[in-house]
LOSEZA-843738 format. One record per residue (C-alpha): x, y, z; residue number from 1. Coordinates in steps of 0.25 Angstrom, whole numbers. Layout:
<sites>
+-------+-------+-------+-----+
|    px |    py |    pz |   k |
+-------+-------+-------+-----+
|     X |     Y |     Z | NUM |
...
+-------+-------+-------+-----+
</sites>
This chain:
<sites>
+-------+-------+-------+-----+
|    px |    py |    pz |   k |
+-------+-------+-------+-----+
|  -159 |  -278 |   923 |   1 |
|  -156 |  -270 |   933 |   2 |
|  -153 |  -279 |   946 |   3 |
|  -155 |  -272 |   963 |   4 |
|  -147 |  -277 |   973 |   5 |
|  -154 |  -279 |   985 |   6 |
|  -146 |  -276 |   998 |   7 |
|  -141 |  -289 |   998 |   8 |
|  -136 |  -289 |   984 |   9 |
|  -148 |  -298 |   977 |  10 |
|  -152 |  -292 |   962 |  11 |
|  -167 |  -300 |   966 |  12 |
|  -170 |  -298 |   980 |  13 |
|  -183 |  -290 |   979 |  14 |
|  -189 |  -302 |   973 |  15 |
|  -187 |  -310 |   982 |  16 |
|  -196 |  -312 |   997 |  17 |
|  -183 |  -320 |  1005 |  18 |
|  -169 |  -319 |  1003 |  19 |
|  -159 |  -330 |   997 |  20 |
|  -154 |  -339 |  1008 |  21 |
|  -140 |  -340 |  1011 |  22 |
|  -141 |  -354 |  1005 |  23 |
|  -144 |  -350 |   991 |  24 |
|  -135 |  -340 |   991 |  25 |
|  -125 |  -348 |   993 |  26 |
|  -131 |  -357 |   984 |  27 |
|  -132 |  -348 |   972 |  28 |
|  -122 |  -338 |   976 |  29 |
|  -108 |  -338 |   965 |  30 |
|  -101 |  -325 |   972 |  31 |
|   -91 |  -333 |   976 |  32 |
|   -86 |  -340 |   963 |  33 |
|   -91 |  -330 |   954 |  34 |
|   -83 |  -319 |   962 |  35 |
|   -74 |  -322 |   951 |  36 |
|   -82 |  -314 |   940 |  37 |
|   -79 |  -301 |   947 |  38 |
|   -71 |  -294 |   938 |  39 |
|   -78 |  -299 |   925 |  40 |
|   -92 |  -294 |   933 |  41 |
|   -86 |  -282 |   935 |  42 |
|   -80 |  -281 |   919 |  43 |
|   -96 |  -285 |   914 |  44 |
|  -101 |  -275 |   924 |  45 |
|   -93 |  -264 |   920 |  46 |
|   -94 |  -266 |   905 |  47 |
|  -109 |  -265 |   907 |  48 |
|  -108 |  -252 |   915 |  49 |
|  -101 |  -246 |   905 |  50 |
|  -113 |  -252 |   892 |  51 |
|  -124 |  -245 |   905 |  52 |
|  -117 |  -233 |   905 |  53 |
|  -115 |  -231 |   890 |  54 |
|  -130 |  -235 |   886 |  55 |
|  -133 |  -224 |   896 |  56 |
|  -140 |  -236 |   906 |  57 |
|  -133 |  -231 |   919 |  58 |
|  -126 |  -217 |   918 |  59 |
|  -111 |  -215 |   920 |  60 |
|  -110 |  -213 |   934 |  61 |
|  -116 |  -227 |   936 |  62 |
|  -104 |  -231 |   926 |  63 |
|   -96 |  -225 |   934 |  64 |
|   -99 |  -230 |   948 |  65 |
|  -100 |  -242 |   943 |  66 |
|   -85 |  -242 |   938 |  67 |
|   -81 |  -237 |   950 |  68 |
|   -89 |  -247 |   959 |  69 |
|   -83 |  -259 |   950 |  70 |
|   -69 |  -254 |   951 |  71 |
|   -70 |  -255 |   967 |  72 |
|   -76 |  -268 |   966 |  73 |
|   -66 |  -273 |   957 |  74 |
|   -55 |  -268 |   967 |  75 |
|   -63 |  -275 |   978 |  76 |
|   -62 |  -287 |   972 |  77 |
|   -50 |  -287 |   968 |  78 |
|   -45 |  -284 |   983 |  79 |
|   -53 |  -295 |   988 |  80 |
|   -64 |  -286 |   996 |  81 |
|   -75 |  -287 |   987 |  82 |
|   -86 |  -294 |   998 |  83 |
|   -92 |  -304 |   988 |  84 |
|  -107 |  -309 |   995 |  85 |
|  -113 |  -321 |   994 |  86 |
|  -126 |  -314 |   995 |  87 |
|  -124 |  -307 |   983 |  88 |
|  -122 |  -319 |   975 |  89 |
|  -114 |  -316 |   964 |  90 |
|  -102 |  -309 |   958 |  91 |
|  -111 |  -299 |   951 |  92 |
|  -120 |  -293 |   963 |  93 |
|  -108 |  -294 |   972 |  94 |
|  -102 |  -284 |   962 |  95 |
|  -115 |  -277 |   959 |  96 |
|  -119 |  -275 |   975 |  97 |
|  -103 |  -269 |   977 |  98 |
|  -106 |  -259 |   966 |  99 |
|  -118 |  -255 |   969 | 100 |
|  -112 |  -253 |   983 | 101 |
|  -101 |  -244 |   978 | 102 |
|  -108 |  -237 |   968 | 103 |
|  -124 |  -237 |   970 | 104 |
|  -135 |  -237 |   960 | 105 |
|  -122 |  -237 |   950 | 106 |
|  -121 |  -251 |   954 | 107 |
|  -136 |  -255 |   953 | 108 |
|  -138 |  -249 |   940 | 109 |
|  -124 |  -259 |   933 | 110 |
|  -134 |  -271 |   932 | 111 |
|  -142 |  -264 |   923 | 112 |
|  -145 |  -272 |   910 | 113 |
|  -139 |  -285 |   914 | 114 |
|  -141 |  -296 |   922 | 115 |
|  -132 |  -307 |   931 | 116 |
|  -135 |  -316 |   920 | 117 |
|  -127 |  -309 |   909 | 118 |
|  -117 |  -302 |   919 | 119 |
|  -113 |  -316 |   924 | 120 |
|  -113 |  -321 |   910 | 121 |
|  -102 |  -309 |   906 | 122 |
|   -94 |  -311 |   918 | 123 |
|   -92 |  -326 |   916 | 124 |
|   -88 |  -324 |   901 | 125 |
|   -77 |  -312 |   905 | 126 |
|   -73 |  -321 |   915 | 127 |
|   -71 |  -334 |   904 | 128 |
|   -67 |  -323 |   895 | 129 |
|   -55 |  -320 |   904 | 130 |
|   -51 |  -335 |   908 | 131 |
|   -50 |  -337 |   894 | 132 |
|   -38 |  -328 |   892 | 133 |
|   -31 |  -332 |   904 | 134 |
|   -34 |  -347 |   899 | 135 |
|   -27 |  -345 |   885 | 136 |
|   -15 |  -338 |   891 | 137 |
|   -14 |  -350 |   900 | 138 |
|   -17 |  -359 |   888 | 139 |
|    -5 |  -351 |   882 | 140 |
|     5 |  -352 |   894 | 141 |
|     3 |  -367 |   894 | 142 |
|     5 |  -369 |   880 | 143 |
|    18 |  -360 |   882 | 144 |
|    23 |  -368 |   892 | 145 |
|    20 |  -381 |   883 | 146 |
|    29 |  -374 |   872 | 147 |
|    39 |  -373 |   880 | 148 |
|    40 |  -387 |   885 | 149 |
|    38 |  -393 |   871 | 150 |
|    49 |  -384 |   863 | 151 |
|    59 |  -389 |   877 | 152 |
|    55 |  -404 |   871 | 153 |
|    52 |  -403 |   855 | 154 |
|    62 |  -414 |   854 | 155 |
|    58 |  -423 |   866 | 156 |
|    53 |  -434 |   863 | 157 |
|    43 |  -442 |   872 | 158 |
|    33 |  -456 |   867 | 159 |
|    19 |  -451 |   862 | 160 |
|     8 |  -459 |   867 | 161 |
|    -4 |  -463 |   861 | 162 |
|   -14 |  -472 |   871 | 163 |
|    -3 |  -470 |   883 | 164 |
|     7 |  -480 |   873 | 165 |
|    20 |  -474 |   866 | 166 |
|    16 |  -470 |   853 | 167 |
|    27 |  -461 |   846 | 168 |
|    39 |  -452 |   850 | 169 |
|    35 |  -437 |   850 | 170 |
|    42 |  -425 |   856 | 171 |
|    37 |  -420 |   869 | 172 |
|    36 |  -407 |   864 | 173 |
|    25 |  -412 |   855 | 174 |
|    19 |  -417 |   865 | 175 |
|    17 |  -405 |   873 | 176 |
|    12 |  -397 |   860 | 177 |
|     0 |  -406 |   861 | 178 |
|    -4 |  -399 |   873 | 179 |
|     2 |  -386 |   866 | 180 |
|   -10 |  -388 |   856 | 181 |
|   -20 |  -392 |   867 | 182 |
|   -21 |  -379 |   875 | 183 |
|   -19 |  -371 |   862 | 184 |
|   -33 |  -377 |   858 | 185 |
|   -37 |  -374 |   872 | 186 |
|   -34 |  -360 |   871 | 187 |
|   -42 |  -358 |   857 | 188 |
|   -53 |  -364 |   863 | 189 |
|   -53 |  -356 |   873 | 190 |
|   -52 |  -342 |   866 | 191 |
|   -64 |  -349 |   856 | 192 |
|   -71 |  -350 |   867 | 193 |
|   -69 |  -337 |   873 | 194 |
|   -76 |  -330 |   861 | 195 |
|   -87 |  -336 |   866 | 196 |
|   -86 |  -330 |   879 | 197 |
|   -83 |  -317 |   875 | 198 |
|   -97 |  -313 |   873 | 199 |
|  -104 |  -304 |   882 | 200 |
|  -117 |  -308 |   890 | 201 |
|  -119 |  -296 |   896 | 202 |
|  -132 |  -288 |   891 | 203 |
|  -141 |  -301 |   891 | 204 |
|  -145 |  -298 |   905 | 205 |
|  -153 |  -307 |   912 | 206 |
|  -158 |  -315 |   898 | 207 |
|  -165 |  -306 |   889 | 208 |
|  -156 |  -295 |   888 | 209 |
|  -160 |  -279 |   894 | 210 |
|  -168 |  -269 |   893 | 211 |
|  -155 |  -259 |   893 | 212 |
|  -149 |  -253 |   882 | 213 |
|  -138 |  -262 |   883 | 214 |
|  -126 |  -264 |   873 | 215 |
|  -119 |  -276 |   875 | 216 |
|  -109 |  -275 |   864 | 217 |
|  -104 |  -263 |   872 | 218 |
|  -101 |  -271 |   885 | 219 |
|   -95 |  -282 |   875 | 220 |
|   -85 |  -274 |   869 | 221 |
|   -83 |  -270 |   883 | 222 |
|   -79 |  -281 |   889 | 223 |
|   -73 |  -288 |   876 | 224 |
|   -83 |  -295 |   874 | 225 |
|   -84 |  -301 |   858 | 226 |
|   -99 |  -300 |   858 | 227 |
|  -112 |  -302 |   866 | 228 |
|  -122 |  -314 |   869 | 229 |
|  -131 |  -313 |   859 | 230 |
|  -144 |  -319 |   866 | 231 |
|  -147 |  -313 |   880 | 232 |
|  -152 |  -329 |   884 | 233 |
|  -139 |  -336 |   879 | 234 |
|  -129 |  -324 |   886 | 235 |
|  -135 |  -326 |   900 | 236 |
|  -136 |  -342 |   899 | 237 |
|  -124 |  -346 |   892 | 238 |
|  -112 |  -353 |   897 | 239 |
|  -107 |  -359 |   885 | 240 |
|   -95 |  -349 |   887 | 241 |
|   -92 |  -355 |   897 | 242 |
|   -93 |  -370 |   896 | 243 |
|   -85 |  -367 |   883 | 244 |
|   -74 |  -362 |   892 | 245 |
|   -75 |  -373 |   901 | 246 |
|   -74 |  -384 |   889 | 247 |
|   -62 |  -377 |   883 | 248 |
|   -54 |  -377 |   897 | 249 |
|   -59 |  -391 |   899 | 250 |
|   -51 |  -394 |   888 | 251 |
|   -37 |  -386 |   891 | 252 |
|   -39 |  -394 |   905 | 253 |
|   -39 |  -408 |   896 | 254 |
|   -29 |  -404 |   891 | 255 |
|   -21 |  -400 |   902 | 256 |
|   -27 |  -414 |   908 | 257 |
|   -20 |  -421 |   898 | 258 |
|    -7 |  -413 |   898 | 259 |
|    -7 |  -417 |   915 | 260 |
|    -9 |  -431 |   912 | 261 |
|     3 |  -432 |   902 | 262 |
|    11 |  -423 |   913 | 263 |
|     8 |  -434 |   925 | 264 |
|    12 |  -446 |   915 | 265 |
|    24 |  -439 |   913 | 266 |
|    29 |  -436 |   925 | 267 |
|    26 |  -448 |   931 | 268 |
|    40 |  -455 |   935 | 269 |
|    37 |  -468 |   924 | 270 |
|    35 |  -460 |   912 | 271 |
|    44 |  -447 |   917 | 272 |
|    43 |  -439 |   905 | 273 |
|    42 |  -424 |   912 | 274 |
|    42 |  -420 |   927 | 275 |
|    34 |  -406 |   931 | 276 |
|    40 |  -396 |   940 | 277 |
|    40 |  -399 |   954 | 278 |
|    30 |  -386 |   956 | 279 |
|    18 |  -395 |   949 | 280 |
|    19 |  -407 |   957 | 281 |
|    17 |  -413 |   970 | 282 |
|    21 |  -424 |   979 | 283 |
|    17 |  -434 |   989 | 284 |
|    13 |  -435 |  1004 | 285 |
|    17 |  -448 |  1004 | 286 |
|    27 |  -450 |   992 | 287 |
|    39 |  -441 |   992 | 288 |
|    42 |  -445 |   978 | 289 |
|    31 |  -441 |   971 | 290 |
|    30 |  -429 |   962 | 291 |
|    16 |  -428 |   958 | 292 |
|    11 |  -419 |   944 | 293 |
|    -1 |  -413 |   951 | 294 |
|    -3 |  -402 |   943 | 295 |
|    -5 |  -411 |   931 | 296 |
|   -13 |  -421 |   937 | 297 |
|   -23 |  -409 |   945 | 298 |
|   -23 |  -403 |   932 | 299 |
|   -30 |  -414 |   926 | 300 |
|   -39 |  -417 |   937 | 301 |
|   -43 |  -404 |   934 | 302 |
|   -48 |  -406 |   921 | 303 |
|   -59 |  -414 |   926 | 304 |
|   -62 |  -401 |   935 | 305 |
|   -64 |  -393 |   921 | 306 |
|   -71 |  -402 |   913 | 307 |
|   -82 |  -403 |   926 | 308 |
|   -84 |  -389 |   925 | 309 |
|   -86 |  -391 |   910 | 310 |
|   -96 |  -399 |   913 | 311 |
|  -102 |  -393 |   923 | 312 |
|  -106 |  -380 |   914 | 313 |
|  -110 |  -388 |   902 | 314 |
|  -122 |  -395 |   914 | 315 |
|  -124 |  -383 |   921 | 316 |
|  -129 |  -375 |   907 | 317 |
|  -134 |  -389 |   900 | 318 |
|  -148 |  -386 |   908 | 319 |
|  -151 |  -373 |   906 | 320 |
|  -161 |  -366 |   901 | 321 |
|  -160 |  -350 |   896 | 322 |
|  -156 |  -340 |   901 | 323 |
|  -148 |  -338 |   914 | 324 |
|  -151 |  -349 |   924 | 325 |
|  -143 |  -350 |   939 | 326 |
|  -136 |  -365 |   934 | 327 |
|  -126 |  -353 |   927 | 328 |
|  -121 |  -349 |   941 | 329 |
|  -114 |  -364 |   942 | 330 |
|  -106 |  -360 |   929 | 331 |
|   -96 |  -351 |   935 | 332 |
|   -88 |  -361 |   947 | 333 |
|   -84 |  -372 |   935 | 334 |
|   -82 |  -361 |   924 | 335 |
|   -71 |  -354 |   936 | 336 |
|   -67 |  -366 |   940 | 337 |
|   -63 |  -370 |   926 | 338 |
|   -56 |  -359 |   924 | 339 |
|   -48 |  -358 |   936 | 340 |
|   -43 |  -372 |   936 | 341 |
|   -39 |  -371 |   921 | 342 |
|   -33 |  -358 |   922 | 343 |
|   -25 |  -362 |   934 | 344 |
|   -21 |  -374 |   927 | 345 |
|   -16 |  -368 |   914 | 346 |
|    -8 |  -360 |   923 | 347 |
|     0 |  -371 |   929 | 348 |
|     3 |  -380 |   917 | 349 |
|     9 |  -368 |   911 | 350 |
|    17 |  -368 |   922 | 351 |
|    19 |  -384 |   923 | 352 |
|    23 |  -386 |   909 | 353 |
|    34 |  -377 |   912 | 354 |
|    38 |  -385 |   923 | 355 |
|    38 |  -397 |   915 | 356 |
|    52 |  -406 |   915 | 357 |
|    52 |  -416 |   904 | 358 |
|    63 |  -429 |   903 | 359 |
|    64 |  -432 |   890 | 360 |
|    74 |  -443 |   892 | 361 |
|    61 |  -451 |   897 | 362 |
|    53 |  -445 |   886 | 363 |
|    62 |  -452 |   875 | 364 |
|    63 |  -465 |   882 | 365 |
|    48 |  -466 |   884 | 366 |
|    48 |  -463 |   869 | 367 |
|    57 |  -476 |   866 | 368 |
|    47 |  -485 |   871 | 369 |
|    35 |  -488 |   865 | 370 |
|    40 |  -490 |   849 | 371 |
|    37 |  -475 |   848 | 372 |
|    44 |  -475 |   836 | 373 |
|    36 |  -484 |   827 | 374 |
|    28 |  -477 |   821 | 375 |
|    40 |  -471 |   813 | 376 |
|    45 |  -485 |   812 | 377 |
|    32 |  -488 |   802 | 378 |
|    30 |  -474 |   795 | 379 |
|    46 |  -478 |   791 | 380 |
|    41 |  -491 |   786 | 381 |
|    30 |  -482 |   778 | 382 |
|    40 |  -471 |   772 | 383 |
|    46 |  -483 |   767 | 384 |
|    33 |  -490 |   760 | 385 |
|    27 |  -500 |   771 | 386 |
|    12 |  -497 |   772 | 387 |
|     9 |  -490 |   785 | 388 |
|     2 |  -502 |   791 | 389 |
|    12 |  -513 |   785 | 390 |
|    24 |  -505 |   792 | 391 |
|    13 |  -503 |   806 | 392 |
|    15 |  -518 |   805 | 393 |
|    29 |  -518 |   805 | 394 |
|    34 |  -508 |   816 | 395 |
|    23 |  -518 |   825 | 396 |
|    31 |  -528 |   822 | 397 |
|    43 |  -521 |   825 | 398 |
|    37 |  -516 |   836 | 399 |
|    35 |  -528 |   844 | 400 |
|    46 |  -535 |   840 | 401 |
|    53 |  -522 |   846 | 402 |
|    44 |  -525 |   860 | 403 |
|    47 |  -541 |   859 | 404 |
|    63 |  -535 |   856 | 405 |
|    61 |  -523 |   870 | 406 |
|    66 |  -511 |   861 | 407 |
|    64 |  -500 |   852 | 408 |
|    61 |  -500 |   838 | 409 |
|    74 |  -492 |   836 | 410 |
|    81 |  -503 |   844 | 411 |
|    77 |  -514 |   833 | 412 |
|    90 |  -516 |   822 | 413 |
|    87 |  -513 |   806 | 414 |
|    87 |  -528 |   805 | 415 |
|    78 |  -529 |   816 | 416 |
|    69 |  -517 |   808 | 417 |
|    69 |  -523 |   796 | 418 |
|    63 |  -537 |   800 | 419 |
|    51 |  -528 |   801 | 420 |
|    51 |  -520 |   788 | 421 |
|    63 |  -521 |   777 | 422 |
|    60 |  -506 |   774 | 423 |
|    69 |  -502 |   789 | 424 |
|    81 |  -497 |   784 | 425 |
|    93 |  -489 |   793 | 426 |
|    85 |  -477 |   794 | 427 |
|    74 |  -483 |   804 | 428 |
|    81 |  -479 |   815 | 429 |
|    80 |  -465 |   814 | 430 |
|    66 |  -469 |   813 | 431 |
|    64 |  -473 |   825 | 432 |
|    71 |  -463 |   836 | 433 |
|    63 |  -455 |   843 | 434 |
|    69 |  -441 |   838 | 435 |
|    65 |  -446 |   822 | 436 |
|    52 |  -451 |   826 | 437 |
|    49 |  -437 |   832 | 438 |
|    55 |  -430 |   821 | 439 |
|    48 |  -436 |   810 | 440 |
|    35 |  -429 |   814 | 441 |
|    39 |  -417 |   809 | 442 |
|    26 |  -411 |   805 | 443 |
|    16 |  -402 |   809 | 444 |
|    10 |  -407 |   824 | 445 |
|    21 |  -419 |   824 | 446 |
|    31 |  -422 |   834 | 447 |
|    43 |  -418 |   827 | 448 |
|    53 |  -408 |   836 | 449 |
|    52 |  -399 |   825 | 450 |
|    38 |  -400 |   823 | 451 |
|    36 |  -398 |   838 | 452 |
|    45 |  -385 |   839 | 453 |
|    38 |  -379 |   827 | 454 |
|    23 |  -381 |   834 | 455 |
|    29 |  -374 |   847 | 456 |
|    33 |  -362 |   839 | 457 |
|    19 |  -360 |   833 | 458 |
|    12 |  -360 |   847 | 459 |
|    22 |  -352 |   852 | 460 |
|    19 |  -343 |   841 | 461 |
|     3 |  -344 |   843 | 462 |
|     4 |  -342 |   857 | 463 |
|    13 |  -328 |   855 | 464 |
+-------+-------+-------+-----+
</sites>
């Protein structure tokens, strides 16, 4: 399909008796948000020139003039003097009107053999394509900076939690290898899903293909593409790239949401586990002592942002009959969006965890209340032949004879041990600290300093 502008810039006007009104141009207009596709427009378009001109579709001085009319509308652009016109709608007959400007029919002839459908379709994936990569090396900053903090505190030692309650005593560098692992998932899923992105629309044209001599492998391997849409219908129609893209940040944002709400309950002045640099924070017209996380608690407000646009794709496409419909013009503001706000995001946790001051001295006292240690007091009772359930039964009692007592189990005598179970003996106590309750983990994925140290050096060495 070979699409003439009108003066004004519209591919249909010749169909038409009256002219769109200024309010539906507005209305229906994207220029302005999907300005942004420029570059990957240009990229599509040139690609395609280039499969034109080789399958003898336009000649080489149409490829030539239309290189040279692109590379002064990249430069244009990329100066800030490109005039982008609300009455020509879109990224794509901004761009196409310019050239056809610069270069003449050269410019006319560059539609030929596709459609708006398939160009946007190609743009939006090199687009995704290109967030992708910058995401997984944000993905791998962050987890950088994540080593870094755990390796500083292998051997801290901080209560774990399970239902908000003291549980057990880990290190604090255990803790932050959770979120080591999290956004190492995050980033495989997000090159999984960039395979499917990486597959070119291009060629399908409007919905049923062309009439051209087309080969769209040829623009494929042009633009690094792995393969081509396979059904003409599906290429134009489908968002499911998308949506896929949009889940797999909605997920790095839960869990830089959880991370934020473990960074506010520590820097608050009752638990005091951490502080964050000053650089992250804010205070209070009205309270000159306060030093508020900010970034954290935005960042988790901003997960509910993502997850909306999520949602707002899977209803915009839930509807839709084949092939190309308007509704798919509403896909590009929450898909940018999305990845703007992770993007920038990524960027300052990298930056944050770096800035992060951790107080270990109110780590290890946290971690002597709670009876965090009984646990090791039954699985001693168990290495020694109680049944587990029978020596359960004992360390409760112990337990609350140590809350009617207001100490620790560590505080209790041998005698005072033994009343619960004769199979105590003198080596309880090394039990019961916190460094050999730690210690005793010492297997793949458990607490134990050395375990911990081990982990760090096999991401470091995956994310070489």
């Amino acid at each position: 399909m070979t699409a003439q502008l009108s003066k004004k810039g519209e591919a249909w006007s010749a169909r038409f008796s009256e002219p769109v009104s200024d309010l539906v141009k507005r209305y229906t207009a994207s220029v302005f948000f999907d300005k942004r596709l420029a570059r990957f427009d240009i990229e599509g378009s040139l690609a395609h020139a280039e499969m034109l001109a080789h399958q003898n579709i336009i000649n080489a001085q149409d490829l030539a003039d239309i290189r040279r009319g692109m590379e002064q509308i990249s430069a244009e652009i990329d100066a800030g003097s490109f005039e982008w016109l609300l009455d020509l709608e879109d990224v794509h007959l901004n761009i196409e009107k310019r050239l056809t400007e610069l270069v003449g029919d050269a410019g006319k002839r560059l539609h030929t053999g596709r459609s708006r459908n398939d160009q946007v379709a190609t743009d939006i994936r090199l687009y995704i394509r290109a967030a992708i990569d910058d995401i997984n090396g944000l993905l791998r900053d962050l987890r950088s900076a994540l080593l870094d903090l755990a390796e500083q505190h292998a051997d801290t030692i901080l209560p774990g939690f399970t239902h908000m309650q003291v549980a057990q005593p880990i290190t604090f560098g255990h803790h932050i290898l959770a979120y080591v692992e999290m956004f190492g998932r995050d980033a495989e899923r997000m090159t999984d899903a960039r395979k499917r992105v990486n597959r070119l629309p291009l060629g399908a044209a409007a919905l049923a293909g062309t009439t051209f001599p087309i080969d769209r492998l040829r623009v494929a391997q042009t633009l690094g593409f792995d393969d081509v849409c396979r059904n003409s219908l599906d290429a134009v129609s489908d968002r499911d790239f998308a949506i896929e893209f949009c889940a797999a940040a909605a997920l790095v944002m839960t869990h830089i949401s959880r991370m934020s709400e473990e960074l506010v309950i520590w820097m608050s002045p009752r638990i005091g586990f951490i502080d964050i640099a000053d650089r992250f924070c804010t205070g209070s017209s009205i309270m000159p002592q306060k030093k508020n996380p900010d970034v954290p608690e935005l960042a988790r407000g901003k997960t509910g942002r993502v997850n909306g646009h999520l949602i707002a794709l899977l209803t915009l496409m839930k509807g839709q009959p084949l092939a190309y419909n308007k509704d798919n013009q509403e896909d590009k503001e929450p898909l940018f969006d999305t990845v703007d706000t992770l993007t920038d995001t990524l960027r300052i946790f990298a930056d944050m965890a770096r800035g992060i001051t951790v107080k270990p001295e109110a780590m290890r006292a946290a971690a002597l209340q709670g009876y965090a240690t009984a646990t090791d007091l039954a699985d001693y009772l168990v290495k020694k032949g109680l049944p587990f359930r029978d020596a359960h039964e004992a360390v409760a009692r112990a337990v609350r004879s140590c809350v009617d007592l207001n100490c620790d189990l560590s505080d209790l005598t041998l005698e005072q041990l033994k009343v619960f179970s004769p199979l105590i003996e003198a080596d309880i106590f090394a039990v019961l600290t916190l460094e050999g309750s730690v210690a005793a983990r010492d297997h793949i994925g458990g607490t134990a300093p050395n375990q911990v140290r081990q982990a760090i050096a096999a991401i470091r060495k995956e994310l070489a």
